[in-house]
C-alpha positions in Angstrom: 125.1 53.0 104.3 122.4 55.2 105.3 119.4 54.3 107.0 116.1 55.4 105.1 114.0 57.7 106.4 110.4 56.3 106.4 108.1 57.9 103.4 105.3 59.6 106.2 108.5 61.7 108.3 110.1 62.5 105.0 107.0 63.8 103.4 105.7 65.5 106.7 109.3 67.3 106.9 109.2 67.9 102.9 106.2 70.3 104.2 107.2 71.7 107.0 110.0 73.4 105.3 107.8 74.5 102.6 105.9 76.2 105.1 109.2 77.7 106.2 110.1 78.6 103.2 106.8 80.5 102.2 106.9 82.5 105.9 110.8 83.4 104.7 109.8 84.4 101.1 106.6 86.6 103.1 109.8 88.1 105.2 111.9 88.8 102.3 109.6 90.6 100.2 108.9 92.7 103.3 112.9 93.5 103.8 112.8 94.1 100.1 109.6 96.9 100.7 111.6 98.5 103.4 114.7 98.7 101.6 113.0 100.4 98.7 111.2 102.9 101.1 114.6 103.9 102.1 115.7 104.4 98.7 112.9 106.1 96.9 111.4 108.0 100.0 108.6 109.7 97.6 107.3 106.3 96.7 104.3 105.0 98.7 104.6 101.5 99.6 101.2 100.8 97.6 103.3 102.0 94.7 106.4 100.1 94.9 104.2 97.1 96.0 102.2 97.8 92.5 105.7 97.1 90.7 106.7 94.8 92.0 103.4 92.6 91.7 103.5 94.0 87.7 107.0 92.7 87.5 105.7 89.4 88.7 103.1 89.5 87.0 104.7 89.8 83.8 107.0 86.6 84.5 104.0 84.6 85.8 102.3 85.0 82.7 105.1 84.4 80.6 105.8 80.9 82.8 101.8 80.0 82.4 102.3 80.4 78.5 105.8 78.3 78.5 104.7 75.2 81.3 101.3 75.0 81.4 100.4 76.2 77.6 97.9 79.0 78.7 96.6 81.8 76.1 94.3 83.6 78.3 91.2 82.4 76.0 90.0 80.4 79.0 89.3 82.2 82.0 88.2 79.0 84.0 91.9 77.3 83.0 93.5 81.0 83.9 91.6 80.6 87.6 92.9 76.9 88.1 96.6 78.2 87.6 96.1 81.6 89.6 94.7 79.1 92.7 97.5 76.7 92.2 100.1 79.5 92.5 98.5 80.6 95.3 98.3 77.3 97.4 102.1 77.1 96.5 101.9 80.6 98.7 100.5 79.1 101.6 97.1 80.3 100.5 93.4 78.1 100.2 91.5 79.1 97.3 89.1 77.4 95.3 87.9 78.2 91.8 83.8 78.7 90.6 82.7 79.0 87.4 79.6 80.4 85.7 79.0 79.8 81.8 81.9 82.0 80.7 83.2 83.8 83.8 85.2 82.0 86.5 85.8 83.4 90.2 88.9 83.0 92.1 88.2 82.7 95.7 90.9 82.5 98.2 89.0 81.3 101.6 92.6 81.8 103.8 96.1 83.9 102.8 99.0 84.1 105.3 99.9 87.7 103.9 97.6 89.6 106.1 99.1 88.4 109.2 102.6 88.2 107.9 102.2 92.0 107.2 101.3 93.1 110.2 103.5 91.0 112.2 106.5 92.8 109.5 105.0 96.7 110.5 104.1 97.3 106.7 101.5 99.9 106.4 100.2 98.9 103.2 97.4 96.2 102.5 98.2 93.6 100.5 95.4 94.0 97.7 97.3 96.7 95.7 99.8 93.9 95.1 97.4 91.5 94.6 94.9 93.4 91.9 98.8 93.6 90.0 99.4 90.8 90.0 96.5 89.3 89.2 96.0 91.9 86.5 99.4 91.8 84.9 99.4 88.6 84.8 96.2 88.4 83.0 96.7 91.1 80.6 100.1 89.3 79.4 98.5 86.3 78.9 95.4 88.6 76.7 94.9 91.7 76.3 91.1 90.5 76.1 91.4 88.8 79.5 90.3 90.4 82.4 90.4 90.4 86.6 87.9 92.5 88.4 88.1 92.2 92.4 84.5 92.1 93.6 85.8 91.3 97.7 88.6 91.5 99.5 90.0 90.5 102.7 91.8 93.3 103.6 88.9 95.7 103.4 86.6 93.3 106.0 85.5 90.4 103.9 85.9 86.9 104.6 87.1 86.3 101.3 88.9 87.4 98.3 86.9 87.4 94.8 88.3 87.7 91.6 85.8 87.5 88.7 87.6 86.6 85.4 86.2 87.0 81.8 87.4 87.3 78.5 85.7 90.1 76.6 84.8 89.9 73.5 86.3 91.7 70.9 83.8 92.4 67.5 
């Protein structure tokens, strides 16, 4: 018979391989990213990073309609499921709202670093805004992402306002 492991080592191992696993997932994109350099040479990487995030994208919101039940009508319920997805990632973000517009702002992400440790030239907000985009445009065509800061371009956080516009 097997000895239990005690709840506080199991849990504290449960997340230490999740942080693994995000830092390998970071890795394989990258791989991926090369490999499709090699193979379509005339592609920039802000390009194939662009469909790939769409791709996503498209699944994500087709996963937040399915699980969680979301139509895009609610951009403050859209901003709760794009910060959980992205603490899943490894990232901190937090979620504001005002009246009908909600803000995404991620406070930490892993994927600058991770990008330059893998050599990629790219930044990572062309596959962000995609995703992010996609995503919401699956969900509604009414929805909408606007990045209003970014890390990658010098500030200390990411914002994403989100809005629904409304259609007379």
């Amino acid at each position: 018979m097997m000895n239990p492991v005690p709840a506080d080592r199991y849990l504290a191992w449960l997340e230490q391989s999740w942080h693994s696993m995000i830092a390998i997932s970071h890795n394989f994109y990258f791989a991926w990213l090369k490999t499709a350099r090699e193979f379509a040479p005339n592609a920039t990487e802000d390009e194939l990073a662009t469909r790939f995030y769409q791709i996503v994208g498209e699944d994500t919101a087709r996963l937040y309609r399915e699980k969680l039940g979301l139509d895009g009508t609610d951009p403050a319920k859209i901003a709760k499921a794009f910060a959980r997805s992205s603490e899943i990632m490894g990232e901190e973000a937090r979620v504001e709202t005002d009246g009908a517009v909600a803000y995404l702002v991620h406070t930490q992400c892993p994927w600058l670093a991770d990008q330059q440790a893998a050599g990629v030239e790219s930044d990572c907000q062309a596959g962000c805004d995609a995703w992010f985009v996609t995503a919401a445009r699956a969900l509604s065509p009414a929805l909408h992402v606007e990045t209003e800061e970014a890390m990658p371009k010098g500030a200390s956080t990411c914002r994403r306002r989100i809005w629904v516009e409304q259609i007379d």
